[in-house]
Backbone as JSON, one array per atom type, in Angstrom:
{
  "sequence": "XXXXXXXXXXXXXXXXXXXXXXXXXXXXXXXXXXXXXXXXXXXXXXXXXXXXXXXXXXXXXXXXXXXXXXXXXXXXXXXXXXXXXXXXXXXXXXXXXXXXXXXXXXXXXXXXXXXXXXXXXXXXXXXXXXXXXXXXXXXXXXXXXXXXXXX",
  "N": [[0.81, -1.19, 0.0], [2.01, 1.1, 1.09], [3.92, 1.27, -1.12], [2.29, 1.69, -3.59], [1.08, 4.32, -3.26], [3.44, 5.92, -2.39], [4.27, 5.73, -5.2], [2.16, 6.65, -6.77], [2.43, 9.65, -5.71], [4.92, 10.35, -6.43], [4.8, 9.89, -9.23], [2.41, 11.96, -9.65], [3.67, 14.78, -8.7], [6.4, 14.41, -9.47], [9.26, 15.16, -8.64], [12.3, 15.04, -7.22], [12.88, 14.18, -4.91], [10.16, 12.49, -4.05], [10.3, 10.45, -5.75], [12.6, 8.99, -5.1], [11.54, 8.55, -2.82], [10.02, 6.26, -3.56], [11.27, 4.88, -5.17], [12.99, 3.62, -2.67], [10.31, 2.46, -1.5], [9.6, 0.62, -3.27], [11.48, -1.01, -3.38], [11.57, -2.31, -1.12], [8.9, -3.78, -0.72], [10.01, -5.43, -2.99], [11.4, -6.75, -1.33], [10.25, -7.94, 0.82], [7.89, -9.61, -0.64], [10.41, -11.55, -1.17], [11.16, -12.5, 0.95], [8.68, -13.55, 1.91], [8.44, -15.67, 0.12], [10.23, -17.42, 0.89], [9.91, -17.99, 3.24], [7.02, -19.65, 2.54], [8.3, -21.58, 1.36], [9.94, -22.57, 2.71], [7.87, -23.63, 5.0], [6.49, -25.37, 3.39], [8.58, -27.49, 3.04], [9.01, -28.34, 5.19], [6.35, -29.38, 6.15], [6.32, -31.49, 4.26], [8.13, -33.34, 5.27], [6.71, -34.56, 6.98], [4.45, -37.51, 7.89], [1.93, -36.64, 7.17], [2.19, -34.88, 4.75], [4.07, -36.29, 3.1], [2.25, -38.25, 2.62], [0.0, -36.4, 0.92], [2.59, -35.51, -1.26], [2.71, -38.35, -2.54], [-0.07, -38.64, -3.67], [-0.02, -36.17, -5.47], [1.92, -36.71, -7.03], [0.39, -38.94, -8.08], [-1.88, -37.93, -8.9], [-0.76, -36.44, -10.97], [0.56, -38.25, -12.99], [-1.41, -39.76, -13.66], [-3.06, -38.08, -15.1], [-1.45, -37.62, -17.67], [-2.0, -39.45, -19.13], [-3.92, -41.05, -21.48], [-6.58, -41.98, -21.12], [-9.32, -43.4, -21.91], [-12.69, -44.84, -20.73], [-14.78, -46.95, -22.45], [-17.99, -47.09, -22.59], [-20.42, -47.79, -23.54], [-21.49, -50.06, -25.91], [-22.61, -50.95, -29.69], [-24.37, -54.1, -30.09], [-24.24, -56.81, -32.53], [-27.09, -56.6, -33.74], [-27.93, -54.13, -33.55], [-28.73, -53.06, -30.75], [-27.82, -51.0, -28.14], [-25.53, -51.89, -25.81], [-24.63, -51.55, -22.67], [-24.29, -52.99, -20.49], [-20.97, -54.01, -18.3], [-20.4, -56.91, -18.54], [-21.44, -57.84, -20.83], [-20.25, -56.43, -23.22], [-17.61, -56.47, -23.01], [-18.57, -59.37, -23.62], [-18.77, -58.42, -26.6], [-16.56, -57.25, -28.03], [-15.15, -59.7, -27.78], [-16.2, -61.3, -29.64], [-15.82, -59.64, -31.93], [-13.38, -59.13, -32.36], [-12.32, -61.89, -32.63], [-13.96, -62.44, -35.12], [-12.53, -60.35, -36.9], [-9.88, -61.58, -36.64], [-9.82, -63.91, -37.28], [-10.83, -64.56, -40.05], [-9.94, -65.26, -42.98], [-8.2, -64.07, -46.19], [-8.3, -63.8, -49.56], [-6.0, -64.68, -51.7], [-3.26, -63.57, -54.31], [-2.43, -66.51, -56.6], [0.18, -67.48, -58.3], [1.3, -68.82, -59.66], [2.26, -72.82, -59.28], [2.6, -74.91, -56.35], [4.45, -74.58, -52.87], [3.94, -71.74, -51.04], [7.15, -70.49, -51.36], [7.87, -71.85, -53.62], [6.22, -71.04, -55.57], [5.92, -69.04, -58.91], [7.19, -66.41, -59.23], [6.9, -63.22, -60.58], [9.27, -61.33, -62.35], [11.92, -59.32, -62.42], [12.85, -57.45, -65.47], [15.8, -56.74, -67.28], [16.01, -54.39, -68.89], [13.59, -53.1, -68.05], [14.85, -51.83, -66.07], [16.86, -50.34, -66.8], [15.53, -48.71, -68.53], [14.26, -47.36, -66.05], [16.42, -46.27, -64.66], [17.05, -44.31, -66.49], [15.65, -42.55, -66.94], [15.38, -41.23, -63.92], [16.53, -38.38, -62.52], [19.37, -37.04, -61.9], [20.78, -36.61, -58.57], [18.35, -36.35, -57.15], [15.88, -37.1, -55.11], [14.02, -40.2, -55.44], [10.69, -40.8, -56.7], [7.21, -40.37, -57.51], [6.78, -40.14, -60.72], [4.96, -38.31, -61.97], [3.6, -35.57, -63.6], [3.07, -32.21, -62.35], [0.34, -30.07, -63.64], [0.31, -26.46, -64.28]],
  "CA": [[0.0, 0.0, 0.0], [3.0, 2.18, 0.83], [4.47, 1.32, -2.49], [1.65, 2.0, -4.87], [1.1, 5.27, -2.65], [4.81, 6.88, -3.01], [4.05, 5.78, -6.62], [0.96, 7.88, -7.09], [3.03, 10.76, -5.69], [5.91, 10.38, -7.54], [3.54, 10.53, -10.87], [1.89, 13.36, -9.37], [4.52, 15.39, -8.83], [7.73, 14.62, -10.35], [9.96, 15.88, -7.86], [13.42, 13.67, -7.14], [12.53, 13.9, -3.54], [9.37, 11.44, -4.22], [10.93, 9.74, -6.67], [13.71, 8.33, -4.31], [10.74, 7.76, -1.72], [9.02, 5.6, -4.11], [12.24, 3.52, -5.15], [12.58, 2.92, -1.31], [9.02, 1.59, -1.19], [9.49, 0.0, -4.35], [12.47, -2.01, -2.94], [10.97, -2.64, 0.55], [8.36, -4.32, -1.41], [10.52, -6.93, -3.36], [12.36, -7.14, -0.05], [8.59, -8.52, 1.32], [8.07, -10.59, -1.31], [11.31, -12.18, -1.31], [10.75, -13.21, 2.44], [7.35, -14.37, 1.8], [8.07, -16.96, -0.76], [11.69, -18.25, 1.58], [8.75, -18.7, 4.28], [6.38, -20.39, 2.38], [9.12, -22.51, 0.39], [10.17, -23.29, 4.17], [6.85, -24.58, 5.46], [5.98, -26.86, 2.73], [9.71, -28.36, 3.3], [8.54, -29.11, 6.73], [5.31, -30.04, 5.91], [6.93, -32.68, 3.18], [8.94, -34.33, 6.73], [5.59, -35.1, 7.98], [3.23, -38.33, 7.43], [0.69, -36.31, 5.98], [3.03, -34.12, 3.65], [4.45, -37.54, 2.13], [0.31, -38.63, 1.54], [0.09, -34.97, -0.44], [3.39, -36.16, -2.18], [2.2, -39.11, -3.35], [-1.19, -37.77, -4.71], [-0.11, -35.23, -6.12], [2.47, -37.42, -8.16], [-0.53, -40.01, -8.77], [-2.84, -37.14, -10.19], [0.34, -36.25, -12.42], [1.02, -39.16, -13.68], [-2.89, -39.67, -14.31], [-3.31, -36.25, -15.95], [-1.13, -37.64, -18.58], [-2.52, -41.26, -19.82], [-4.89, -40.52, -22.31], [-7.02, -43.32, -21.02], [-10.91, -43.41, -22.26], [-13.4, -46.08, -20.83], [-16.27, -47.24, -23.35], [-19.64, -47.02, -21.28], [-21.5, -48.5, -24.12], [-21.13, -49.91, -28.05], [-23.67, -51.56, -30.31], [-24.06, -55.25, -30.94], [-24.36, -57.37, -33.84], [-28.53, -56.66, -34.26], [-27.91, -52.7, -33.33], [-28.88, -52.48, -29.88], [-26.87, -50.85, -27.28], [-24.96, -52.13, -24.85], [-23.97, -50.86, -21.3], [-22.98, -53.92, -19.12], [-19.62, -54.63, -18.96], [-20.04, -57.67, -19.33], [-22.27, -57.42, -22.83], [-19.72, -55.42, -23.84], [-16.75, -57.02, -23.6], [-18.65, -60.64, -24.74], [-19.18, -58.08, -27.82], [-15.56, -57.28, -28.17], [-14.79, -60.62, -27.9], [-16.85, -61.87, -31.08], [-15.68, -58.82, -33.09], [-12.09, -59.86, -32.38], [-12.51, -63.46, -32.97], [-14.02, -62.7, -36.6], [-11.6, -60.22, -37.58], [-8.62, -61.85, -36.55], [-9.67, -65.27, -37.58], [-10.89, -64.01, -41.42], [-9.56, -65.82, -44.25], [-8.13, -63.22, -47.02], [-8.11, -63.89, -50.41], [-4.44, -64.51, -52.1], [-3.56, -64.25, -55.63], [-1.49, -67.22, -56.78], [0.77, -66.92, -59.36], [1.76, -70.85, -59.57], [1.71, -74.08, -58.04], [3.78, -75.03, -55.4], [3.82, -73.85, -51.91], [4.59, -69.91, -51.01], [7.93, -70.21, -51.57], [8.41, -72.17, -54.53], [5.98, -70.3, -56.55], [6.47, -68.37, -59.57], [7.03, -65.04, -58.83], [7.25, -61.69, -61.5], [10.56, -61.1, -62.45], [12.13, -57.4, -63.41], [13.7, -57.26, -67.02], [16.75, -55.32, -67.42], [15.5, -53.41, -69.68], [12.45, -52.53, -67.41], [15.54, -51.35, -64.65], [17.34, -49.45, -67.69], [14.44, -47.32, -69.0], [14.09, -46.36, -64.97], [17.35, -45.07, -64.1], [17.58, -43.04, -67.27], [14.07, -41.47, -66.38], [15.87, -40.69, -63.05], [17.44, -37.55, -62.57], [20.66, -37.26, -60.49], [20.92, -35.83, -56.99], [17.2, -35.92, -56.99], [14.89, -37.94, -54.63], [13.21, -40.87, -56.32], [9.52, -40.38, -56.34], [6.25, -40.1, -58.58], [6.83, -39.41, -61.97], [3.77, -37.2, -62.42], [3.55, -34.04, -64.18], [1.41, -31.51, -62.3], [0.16, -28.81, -64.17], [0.14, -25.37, -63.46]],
  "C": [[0.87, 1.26, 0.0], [3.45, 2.78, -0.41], [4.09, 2.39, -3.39], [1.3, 3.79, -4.06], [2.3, 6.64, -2.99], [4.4, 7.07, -4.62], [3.69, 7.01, -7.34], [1.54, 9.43, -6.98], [3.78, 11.15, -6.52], [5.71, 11.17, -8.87], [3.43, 11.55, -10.56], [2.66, 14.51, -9.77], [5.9, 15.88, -9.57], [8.82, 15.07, -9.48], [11.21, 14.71, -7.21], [12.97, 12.79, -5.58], [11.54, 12.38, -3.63], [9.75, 10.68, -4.75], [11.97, 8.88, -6.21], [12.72, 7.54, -3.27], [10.32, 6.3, -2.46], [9.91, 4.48, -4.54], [12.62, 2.88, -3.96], [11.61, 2.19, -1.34], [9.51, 0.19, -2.25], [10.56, -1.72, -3.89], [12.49, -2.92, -1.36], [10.12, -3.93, 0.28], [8.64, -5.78, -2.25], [10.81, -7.92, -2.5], [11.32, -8.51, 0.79], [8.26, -9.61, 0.37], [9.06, -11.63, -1.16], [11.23, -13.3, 0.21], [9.65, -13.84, 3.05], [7.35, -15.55, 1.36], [9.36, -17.61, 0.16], [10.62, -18.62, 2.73], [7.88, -19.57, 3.75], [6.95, -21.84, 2.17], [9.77, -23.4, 2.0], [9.58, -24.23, 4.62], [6.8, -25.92, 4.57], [6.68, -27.63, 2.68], [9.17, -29.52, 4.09], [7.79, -29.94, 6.24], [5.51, -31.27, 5.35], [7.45, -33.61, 4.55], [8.01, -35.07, 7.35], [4.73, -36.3, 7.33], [2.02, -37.74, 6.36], [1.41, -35.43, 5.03], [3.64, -35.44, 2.68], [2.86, -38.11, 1.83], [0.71, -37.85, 0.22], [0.81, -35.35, -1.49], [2.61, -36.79, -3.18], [0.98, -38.89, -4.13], [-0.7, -36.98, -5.67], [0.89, -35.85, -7.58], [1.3, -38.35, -8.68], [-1.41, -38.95, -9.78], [-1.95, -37.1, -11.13], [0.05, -36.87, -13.26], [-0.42, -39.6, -14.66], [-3.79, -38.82, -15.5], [-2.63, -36.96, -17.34], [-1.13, -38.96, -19.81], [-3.96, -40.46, -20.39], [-6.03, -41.82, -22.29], [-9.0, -42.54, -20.86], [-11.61, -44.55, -22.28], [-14.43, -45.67, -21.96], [-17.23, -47.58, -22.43], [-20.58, -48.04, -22.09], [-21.21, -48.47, -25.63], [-22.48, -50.73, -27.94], [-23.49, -53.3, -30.32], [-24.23, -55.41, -32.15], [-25.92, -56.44, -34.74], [-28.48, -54.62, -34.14], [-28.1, -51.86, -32.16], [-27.66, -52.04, -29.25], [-26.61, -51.21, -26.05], [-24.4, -51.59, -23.84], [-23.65, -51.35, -20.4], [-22.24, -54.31, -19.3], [-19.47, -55.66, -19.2], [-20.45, -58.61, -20.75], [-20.83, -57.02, -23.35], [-18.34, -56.46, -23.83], [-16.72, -58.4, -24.01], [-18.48, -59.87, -26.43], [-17.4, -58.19, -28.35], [-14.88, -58.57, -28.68], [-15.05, -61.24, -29.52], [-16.45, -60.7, -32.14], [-13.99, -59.02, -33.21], [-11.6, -60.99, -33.32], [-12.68, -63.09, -34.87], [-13.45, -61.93, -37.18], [-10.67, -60.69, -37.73], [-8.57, -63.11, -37.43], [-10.2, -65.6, -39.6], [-10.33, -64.44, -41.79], [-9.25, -65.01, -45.65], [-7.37, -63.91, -48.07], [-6.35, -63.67, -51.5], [-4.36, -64.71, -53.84], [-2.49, -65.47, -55.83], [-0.96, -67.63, -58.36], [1.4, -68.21, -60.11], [1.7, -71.71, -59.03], [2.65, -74.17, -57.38], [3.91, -74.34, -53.89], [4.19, -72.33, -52.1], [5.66, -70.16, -51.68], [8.65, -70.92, -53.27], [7.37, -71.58, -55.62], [6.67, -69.64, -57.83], [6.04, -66.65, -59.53], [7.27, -64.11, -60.46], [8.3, -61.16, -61.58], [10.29, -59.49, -63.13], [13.19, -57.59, -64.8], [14.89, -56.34, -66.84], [16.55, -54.33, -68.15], [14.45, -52.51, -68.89], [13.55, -51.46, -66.5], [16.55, -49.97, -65.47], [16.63, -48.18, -67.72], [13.93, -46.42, -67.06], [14.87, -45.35, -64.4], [17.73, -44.1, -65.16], [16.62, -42.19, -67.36], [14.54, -41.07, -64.83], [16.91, -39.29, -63.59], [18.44, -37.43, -61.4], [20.31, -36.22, -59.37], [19.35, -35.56, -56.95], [16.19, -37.7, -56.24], [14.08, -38.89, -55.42], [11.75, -40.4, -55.67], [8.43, -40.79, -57.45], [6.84, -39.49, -59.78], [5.72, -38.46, -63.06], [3.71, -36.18, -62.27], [2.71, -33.1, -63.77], [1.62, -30.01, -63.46], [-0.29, -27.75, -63.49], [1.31, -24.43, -63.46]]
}
């Protein structure tokens, strides 16, 4: 209150006299501050030494750590027929069966010859095919798309 007080004068006036008062206040002020936060920064030391200051601790690291898991329950999905589901354990029989028939799916392969995978006949590259590419390359330049935009 002192501070902002000299301040006001200071402004007011202009006069060195005030103007010296007001850097006094001004510095009285940090002075107060400075001895506020070495007291607080004190206590909560203490406080930390104590049974219930190590609880706080630990909370306060558990919220942390919590704060930063990007973790989202599901309350409720659809089944098969469209209704919705909201007991957990609907919900994760549902899971279960949507698992099961993606994972266990059968996908279509082309086959290129007889013989198992490996003895197949695979698609060979021509030299000629490997020719006409690197002379459509340009040097010191990133391979990439060879499409022309316009514009």
């Amino acid at each position: 209150m002192a501070k902002k007080k000299a301040k006001k004068r200071a402004d007011t006036y202009g006069n060195e006299e005030d103007k010296q008062v007001a850097k006094r206040a001004n510095k009285e002020a940090k002075k107060a501050v400075v001895r506020a936060k070495a007291s607080a920064v004190n206590e909560t030391y203490d406080g930390l030494e104590t049974w219930e200051g190590v609880k706080k601790t630990y909370s306060l690291a558990k919220r942390r750590n919590k704060a930063t898991k990007d973790l989202t329950q599901i309350k409720q999905i659809r089944s098969e027929t469209g209704e919705v589901l909201s007991n957990e354990q609907e919900i994760k029989a549902r899971w279960k069966i949507y698992f099961e028939r993606l994972l266990n799916e059968e996908n279509g392969r082309r086959v290129f010859g007889e013989g198992t995978a490996n003895e197949r006949e695979t698609l060979g590259i021509a030299r000629d095919e490997v020719r006409v590419a690197l002379k459509r390359m340009k040097s010191s330049k990133a391979t990439g798309s060879n499409i022309q935009r316009k514009g």
